[in-house]
C-alpha positions in Angstrom: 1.4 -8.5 14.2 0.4 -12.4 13.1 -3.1 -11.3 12.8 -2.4 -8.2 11.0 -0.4 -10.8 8.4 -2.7 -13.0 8.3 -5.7 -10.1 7.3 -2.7 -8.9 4.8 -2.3 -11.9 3.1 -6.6 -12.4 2.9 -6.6 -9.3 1.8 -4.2 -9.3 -1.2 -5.6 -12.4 -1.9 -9.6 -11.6 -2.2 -8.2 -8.3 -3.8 -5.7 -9.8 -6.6 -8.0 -12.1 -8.7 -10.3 -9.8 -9.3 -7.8 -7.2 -10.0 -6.1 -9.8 -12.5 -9.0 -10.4 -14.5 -10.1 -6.5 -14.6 -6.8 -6.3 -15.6 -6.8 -8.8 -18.3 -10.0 -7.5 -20.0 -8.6 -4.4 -20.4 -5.5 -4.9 -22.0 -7.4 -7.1 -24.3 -10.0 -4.3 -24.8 -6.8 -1.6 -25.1 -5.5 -3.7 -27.9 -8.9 -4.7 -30.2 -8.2 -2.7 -33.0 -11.9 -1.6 -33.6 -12.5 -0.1 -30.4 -13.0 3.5 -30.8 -10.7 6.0 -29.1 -12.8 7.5 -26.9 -13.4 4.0 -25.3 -9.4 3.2 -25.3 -9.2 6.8 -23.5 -11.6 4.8 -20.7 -9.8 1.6 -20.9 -6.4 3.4 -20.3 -7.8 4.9 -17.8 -9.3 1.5 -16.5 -5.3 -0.1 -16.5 -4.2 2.9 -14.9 -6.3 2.6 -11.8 -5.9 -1.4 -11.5 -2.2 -0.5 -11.6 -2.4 1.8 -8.4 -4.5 -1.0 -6.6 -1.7 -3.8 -7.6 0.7 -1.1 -6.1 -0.9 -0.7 -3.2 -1.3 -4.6 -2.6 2.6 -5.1 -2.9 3.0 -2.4 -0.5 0.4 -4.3 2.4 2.2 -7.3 1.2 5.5 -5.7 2.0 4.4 -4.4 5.4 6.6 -6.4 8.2 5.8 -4.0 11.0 3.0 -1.5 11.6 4.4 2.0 11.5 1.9 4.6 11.9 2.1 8.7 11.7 -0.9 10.9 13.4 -1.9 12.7 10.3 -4.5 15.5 10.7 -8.5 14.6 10.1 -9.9 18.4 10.8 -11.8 19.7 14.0 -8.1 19.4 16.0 -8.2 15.8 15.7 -5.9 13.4 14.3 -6.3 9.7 13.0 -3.6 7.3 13.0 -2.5 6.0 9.3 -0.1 3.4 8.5 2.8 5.0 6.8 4.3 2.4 3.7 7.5 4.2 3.8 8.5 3.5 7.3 6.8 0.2 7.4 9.2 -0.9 4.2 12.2 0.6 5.4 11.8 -1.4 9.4 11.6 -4.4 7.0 15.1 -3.5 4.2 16.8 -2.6 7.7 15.5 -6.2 9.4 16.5 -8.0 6.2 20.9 -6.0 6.3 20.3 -4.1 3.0 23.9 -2.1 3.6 22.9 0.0 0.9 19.6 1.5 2.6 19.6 4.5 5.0 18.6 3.3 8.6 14.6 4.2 9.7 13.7 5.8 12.7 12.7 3.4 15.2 9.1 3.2 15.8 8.2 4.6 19.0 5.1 2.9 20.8 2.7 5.6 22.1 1.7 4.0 25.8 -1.7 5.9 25.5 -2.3 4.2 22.2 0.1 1.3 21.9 1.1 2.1 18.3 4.0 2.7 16.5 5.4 6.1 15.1 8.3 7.3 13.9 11.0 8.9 16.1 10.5 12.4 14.0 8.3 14.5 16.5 5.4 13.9 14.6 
């Protein structure tokens, strides 16, 4: 789990400034007043994706355990994926949040040695 924290934090990192200054530019751009609307439409659409990648950063940077769910890839196989949700929760219940509702325990799969919820899946 350290080295998987240690890639997280590298990875926000090398991620974030770039993201800052894409994000920047375009709320500078969004605001000029002579840019023409079907550029603002482009620059909107510029924020809104920078926000879903600044999103997803606080979510890795959330991540205290790895929690993963077998989710279907086609041809009957499956790939593992880290599931946020689960991942967040391990961390609220580590941390005694009272208010939040308990996560399942991650069970360890011996074939694998990764983590999944208790739900069957």
């Amino acid at each position: 789990m350290k080295a998987v924290s240690a890639m997280a934090v590298a990875l926000n990192h090398e991620i974030n400034n770039p993201l800052q200054v894409i994000q920047g530019n375009a709320q500078l751009l969004h605001v000029h007043p002579g840019l023409p609307p079907e550029t603002r439409e482009k620059v909107a659409r510029i924020r809104a994706a920078t926000e879903t990648i600044a999103g997803l950063t606080h979510r890795i940077a959330a991540l205290r355990d790895i929690v993963t769910v077998e989710y279907p890839a086609g041809n009957r196989q499956t790939v593992p994926m880290v599931n946020f949700k689960a991942s967040t929760e391990l961390k609220r219940d580590a941390g005694g949040d009272a208010g939040a509702a308990p996560s399942p325990e991650p069970v360890r799969s011996p074939a694998s040695g990764r983590a999944s919820p208790e739900s069957g899946s």
